[in-house]
C-alpha positions in Angstrom: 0.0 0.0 0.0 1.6 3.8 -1.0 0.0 6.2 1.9 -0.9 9.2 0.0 1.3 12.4 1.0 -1.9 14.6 0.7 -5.2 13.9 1.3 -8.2 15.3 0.7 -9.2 15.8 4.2 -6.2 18.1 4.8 -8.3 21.5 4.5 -5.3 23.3 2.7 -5.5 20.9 -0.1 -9.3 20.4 -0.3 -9.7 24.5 0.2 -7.3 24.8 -3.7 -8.7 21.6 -5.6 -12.9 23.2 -5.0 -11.9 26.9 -5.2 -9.7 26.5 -8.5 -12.4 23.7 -9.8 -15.9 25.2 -9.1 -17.6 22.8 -11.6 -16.2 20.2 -8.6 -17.2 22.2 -5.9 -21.1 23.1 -6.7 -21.7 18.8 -7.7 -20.2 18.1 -4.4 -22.4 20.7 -2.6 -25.6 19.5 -4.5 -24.9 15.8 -3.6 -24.6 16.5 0.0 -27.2 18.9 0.7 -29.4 16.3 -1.7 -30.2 18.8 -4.3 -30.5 18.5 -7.7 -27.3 20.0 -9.7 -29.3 21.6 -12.2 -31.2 23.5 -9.7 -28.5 25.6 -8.5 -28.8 28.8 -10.3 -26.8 31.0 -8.2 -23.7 29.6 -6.6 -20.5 32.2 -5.5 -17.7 31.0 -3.3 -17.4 34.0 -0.8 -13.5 33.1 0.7 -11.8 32.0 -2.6 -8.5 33.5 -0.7 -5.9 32.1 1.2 -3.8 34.8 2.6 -0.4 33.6 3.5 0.0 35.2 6.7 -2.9 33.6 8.4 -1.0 29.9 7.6 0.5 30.2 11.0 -2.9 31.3 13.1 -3.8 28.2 15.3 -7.7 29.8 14.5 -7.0 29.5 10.9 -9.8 27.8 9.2 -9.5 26.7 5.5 -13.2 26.2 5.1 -15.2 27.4 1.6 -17.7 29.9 2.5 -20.6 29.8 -0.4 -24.0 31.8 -1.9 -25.9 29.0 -2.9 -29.7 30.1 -4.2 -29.4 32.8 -1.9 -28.5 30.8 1.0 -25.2 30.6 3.0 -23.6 27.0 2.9 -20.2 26.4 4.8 -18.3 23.8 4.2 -15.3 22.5 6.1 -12.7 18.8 7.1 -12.1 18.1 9.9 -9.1 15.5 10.9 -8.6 16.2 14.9 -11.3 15.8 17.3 -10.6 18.3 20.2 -14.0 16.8 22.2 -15.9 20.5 21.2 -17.0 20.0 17.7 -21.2 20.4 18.2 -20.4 23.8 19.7 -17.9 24.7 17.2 -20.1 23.9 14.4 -23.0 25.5 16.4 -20.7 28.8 16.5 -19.8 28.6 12.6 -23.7 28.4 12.0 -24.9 31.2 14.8 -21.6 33.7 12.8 -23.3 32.6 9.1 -26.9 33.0 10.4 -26.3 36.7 12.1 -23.7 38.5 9.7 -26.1 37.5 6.4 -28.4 40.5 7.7 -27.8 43.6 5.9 -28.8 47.3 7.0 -32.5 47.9 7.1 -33.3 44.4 6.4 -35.6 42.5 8.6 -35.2 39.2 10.6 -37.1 37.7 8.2 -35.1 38.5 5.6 -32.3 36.4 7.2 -31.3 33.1 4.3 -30.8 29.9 5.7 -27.9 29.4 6.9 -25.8 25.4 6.4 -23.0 24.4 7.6 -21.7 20.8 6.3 -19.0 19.0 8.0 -16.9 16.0 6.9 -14.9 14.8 9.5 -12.3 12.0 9.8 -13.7 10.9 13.6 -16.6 9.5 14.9 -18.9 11.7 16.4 -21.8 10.0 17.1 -21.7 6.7 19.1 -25.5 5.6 19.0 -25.9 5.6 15.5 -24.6 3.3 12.9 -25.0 5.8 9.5 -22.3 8.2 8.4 -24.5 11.0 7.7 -26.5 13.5 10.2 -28.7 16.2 9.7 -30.1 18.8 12.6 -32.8 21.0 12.7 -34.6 23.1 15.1 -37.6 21.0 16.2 -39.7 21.3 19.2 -38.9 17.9 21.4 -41.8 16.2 22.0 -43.8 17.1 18.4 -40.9 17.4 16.3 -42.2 20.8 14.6 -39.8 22.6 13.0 -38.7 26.4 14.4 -37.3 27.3 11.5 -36.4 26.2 8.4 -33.4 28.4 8.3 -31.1 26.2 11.0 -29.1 23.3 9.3 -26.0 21.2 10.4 -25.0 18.5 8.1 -22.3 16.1 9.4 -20.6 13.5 7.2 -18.6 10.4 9.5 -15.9 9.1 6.9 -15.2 6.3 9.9 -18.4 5.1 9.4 -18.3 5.3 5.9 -18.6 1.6 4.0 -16.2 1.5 1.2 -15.6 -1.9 -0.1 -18.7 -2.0 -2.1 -19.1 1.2 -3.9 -21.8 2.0 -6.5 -20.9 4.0 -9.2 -24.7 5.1 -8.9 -23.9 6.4 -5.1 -22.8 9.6 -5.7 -22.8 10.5 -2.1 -20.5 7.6 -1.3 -18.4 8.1 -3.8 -17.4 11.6 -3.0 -17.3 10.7 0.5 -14.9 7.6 -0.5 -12.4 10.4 -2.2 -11.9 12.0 1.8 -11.7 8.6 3.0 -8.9 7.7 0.8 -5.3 7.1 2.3 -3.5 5.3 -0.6 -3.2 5.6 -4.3 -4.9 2.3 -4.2 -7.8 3.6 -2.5 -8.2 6.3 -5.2 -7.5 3.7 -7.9 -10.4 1.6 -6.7 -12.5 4.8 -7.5 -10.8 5.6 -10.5 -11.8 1.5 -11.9 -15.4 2.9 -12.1 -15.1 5.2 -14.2 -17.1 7.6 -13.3 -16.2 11.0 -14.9 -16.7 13.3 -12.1 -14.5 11.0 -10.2 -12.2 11.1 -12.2 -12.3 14.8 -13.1 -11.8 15.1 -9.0 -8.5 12.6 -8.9 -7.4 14.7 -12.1 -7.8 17.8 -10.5 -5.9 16.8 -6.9 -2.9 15.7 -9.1 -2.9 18.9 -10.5 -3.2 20.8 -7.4 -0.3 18.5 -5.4 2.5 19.1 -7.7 1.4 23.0 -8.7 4.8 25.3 -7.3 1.8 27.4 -5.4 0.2 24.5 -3.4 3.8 23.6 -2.6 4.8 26.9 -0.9 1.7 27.3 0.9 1.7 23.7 1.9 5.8 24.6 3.2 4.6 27.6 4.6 1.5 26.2 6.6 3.9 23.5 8.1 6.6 25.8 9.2 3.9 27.6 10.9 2.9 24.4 12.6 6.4 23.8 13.6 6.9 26.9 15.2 3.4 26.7 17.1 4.5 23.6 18.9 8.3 24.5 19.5 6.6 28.1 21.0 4.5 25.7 23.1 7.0 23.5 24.4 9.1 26.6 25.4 6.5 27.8 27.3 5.6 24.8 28.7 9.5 24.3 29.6 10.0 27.7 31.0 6.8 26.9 33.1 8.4 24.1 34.5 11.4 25.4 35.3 9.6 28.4 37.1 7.8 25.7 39.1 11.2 23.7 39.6 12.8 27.1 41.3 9.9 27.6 43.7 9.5 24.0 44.9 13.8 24.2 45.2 13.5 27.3 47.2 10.9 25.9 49.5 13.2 22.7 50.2 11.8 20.3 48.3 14.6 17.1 47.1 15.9 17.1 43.3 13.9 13.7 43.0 10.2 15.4 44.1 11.2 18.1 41.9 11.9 15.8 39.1 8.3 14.0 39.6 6.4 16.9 39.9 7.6 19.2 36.9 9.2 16.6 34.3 12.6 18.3 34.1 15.5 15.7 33.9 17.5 15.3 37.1 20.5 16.8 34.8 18.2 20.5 34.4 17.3 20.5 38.1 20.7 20.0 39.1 21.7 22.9 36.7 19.1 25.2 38.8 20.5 24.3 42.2 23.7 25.6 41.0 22.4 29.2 39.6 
């Protein structure tokens, strides 16, 4: 098996292939919203940009923020599972929602407001499917608030891939994030679907283009130097703690256990 280097769960990635190929983009919106292609007639990707100096912002999000028939659809990866995904999805949704109301416009006037999310964890323990869909409903007669509140979730652990119908579009575009090896995409490639193709064409493309290169450099220096701030800080923490519990009279071993600094580095501070 050949892990692939990219995939297209890595947001940098899938923000270039559905930005520079729109044709992609709007048959992958229709397919998870479950809307028919040809009755999109307005669709404008509002975030095209990816501004180099926001590569390096831990709160950089490379998600593609869409007009779709007057509505606001976000759509977003997600690899790492921090434990508050609901709320930050919920938060995504409540930011849409509220800044699509213009000056002198009414709250009725507010579009419906999606967020879809594909994510590479499991989210949802007590169901079996791969795909999730929330509205606001009352709790006990399930009528709906609003039909302006929508949160789409996509499971790709959950996601059965050694049968795949080249009639199941949903599937198969979901297959293309779940891929990890070049044999994974070959095994979508065999069905020769076009638009499957088209998409395994177009992340070639992308993953060898000088542009995605830097960017992709860039973004991971900027990851470097997040974690080597962070285990500065968490160092120069330690040591802080090391020189209190030293000064209160605590032994080199206690110190040791309690702040995770070698026995060499505590030694060093009794000397100083």
């Amino acid at each position: 098996m050949t892990e692939l280097e990219y995939k297209f769960t890595y947001d940098l990635l899938f923000k270039m292939i559905f930005t520079k190929y729109v044709k992609l983009l709007k048959s992958l919106v229709a397919t998870l919203i479950n809307i028919p292609l040809d009755s999109i007639e307005q669709f404008e990707i509002r975030n095209a940009e990816i501004p180099p100096e926001t590569l390096g912002d831990k709160f950089c999000r490379l998600d593609i923020n869409m007009v779709v028939n007057g509505q606001r659809v976000d759509l977003e990866v997600q690899v790492d599972n921090a434990g508050d995904f609901p709320e930050r999805s919920l938060y995504y949704w409540a930011r849409e929602y509220s800044t699509a109301l213009q000056v002198g416009d009414s709250y009725s006037d507010l579009p419906k407001a999606i967020v879809i999310s594909i994510v590479s964890f499991t989210m949802f323990n007590d169901y079996d499917g791969f795909h999730s869909e929330f509205h606001a409903l009352e709790v006990s007669r399930h009528t709906q608030l609003t039909d302006k509140f929508c949160l789409h979730y996509f499971e790709l652990p959950k996601l059965p891939v050694e049968n795949l119908s080249k009639t199941d579009r949903l599937s198969l575009w979901l297959a293309l994030f779940k891929a990890k090896t070049e044999e994974d995409l070959k095994q979508i490639e065999a069905l020769e679907v076009e638009e499957m193709q088209e998409a395994i064409q177009a992340y070639k493309t992308v993953t060898v283009t000088p542009e995605f290169k830097e960017v992709a450099r860039l973004r991971k220096l900027a990851r470097h130097n997040e974690a080597s701030a962070l285990r500065n800080a968490k160092k120069n923490n330690s040591i802080e703690i090391a020189k209190n519990l030293l000064a209160d009279g605590d032994s080199i071993e206690k110190v040791v256990r309690m702040t995770g600094l070698t026995r060499k580095e505590v030694e060093e501070l009794c000397l100083k």
